[in-house]
C-alpha positions in Angstrom: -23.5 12.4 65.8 -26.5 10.1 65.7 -26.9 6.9 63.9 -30.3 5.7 62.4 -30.8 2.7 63.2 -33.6 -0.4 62.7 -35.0 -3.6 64.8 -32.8 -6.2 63.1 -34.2 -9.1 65.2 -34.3 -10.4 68.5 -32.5 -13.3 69.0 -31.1 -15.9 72.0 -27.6 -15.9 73.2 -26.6 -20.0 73.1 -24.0 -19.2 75.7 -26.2 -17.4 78.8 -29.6 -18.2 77.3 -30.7 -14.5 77.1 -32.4 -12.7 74.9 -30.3 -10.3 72.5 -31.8 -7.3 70.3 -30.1 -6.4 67.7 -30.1 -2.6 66.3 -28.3 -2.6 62.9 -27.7 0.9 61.3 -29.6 2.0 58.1 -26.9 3.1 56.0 -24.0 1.1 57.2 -23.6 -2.3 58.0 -22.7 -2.1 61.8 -24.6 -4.2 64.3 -25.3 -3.0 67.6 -26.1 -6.1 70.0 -27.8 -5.4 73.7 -29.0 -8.1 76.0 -32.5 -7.5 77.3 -34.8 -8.6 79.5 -37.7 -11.3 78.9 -40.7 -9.3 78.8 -39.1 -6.7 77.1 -37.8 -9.3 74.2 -41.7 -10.8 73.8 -42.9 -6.9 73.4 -40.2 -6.4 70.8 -40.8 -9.5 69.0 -44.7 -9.7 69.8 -45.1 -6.5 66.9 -42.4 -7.5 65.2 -44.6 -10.9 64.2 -47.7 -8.7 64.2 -49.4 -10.5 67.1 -52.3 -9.3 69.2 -53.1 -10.1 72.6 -56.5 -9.8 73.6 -55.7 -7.7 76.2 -52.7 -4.5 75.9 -49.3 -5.3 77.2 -47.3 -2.5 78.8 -45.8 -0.8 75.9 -49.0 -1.3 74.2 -50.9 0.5 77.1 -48.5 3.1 77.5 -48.9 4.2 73.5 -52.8 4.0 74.3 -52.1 6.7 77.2 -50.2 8.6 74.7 -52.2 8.4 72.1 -55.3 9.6 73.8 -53.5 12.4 76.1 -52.0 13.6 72.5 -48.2 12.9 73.2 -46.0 12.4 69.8 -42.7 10.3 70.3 -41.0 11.3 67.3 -37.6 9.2 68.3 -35.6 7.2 70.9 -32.2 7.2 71.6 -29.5 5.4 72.7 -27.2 8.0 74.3 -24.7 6.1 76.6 -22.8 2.9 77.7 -21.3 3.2 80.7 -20.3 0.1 83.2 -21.8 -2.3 80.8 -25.5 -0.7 80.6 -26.9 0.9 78.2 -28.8 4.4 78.8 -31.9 5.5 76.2 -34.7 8.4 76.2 -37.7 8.9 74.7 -37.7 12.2 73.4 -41.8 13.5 74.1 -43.5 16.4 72.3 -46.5 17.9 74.7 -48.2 20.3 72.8 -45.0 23.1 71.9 -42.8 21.0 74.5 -40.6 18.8 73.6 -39.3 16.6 77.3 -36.6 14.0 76.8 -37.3 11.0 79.6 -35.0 8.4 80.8 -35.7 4.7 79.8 -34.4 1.5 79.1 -32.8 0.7 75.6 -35.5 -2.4 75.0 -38.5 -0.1 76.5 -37.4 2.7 74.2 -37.4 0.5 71.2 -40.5 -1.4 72.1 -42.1 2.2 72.3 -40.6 3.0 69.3 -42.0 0.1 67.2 -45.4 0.7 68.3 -45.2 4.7 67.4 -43.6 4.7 64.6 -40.6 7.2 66.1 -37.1 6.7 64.9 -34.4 4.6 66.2 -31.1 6.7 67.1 -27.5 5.6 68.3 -24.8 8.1 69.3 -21.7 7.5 67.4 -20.3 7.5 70.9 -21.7 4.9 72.1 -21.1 2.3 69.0 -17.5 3.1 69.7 -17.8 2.3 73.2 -19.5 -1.0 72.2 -18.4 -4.0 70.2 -19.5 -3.7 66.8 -20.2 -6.2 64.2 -21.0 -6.3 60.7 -22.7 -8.1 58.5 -20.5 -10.1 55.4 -20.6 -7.4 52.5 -22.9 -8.9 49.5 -23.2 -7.7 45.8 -26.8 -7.3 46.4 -29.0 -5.9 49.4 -31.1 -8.1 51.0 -33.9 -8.2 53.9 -33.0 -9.9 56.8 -35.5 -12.3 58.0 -34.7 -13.1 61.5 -37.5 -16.8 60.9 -35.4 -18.2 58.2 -33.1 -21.3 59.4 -30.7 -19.4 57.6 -30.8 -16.2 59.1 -31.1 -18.2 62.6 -27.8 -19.8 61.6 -26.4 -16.5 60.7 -27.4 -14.8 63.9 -26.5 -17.9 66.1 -22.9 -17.2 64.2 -23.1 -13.5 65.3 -23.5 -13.8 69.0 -21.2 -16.8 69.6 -18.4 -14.5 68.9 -19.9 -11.5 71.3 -19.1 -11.1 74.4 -21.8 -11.2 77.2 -19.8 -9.5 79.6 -19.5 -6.3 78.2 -23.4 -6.1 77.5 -24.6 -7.9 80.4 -28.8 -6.3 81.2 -29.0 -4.8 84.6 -32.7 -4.0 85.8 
């Protein structure tokens, strides 16, 4: 089974300094947490913010080269966690083919935000990871990852993971 899932923020682990996305289900309240690279962290959180470079950066160039050759992305997914690294694709449509390719988790989802394609988890792979929720409220709320609140929150939220079992491998 696959999970929709959103961006719920990008965020730094205060125990190895590393930057953490964080995938949180759209009907549900599990959070999926994966440690990512640098770059890959300012891509995510570059269109999150809305900011333009004056000049494309990767992901940016490679949904230029997509656009213009005609390729839809109509999802990613995360399909596998296995010896503490997570495994995505990209699933393609070329003209009547449709190609799934192999990427990272924080490429796939820096693709994603820039194509508008939807964010999947196999329900495989949430079981194989640790899991968090958010505290249940009465009412639903946006999360805003620039409040000092929602800072707090998150800081709260990846104090208590573990970096060892998510730890980025290039």
């Amino acid at each position: 089974m696959k999970i929709k899932m959103v961006i719920h923020g990008i965020a730094m682990d205060p125990v190895s300094n590393s930057p953490v996305m964080l995938l949180k289900e759209v009907e549900g309240e599990r959070i999926l947490p994966i440690w990512i690279g640098v770059l890959e962290a300012t891509s995510i959180a570059a269109k999150l913010e809305n900011i333009q470079f004056p000049r494309p950066l990767t992901h940016d160039l490679i949904k230029n080269i997509f656009d213009f050759l005609k390729i839809k992305i109509p999802k990613i997914e995360i399909v596998d966690l296995r010896e503490n690294t997570y495994y995505a694709i990209i699933t393609l449509i070329i003209e009547d083919k449709t190609i799934d390719i192999d990427a990272r988790p924080s490429d796939a989802v820096a693709i994603a935000l820039r194509t508008g394609a939807e964010i999947f988890v196999r329900e495989e792979v949430l079981q194989k990871s640790q899991i968090y929720t958010e505290t249940p409220s009465t009412e639903k709320e946006e999360i805003v990852v620039t409040t000092e609140e929602e800072k707090e929150k998150l800081k709260e939220i990846l104090e208590t993971l573990d970096p060892k079992r998510f730890k980025y491998k290039m």
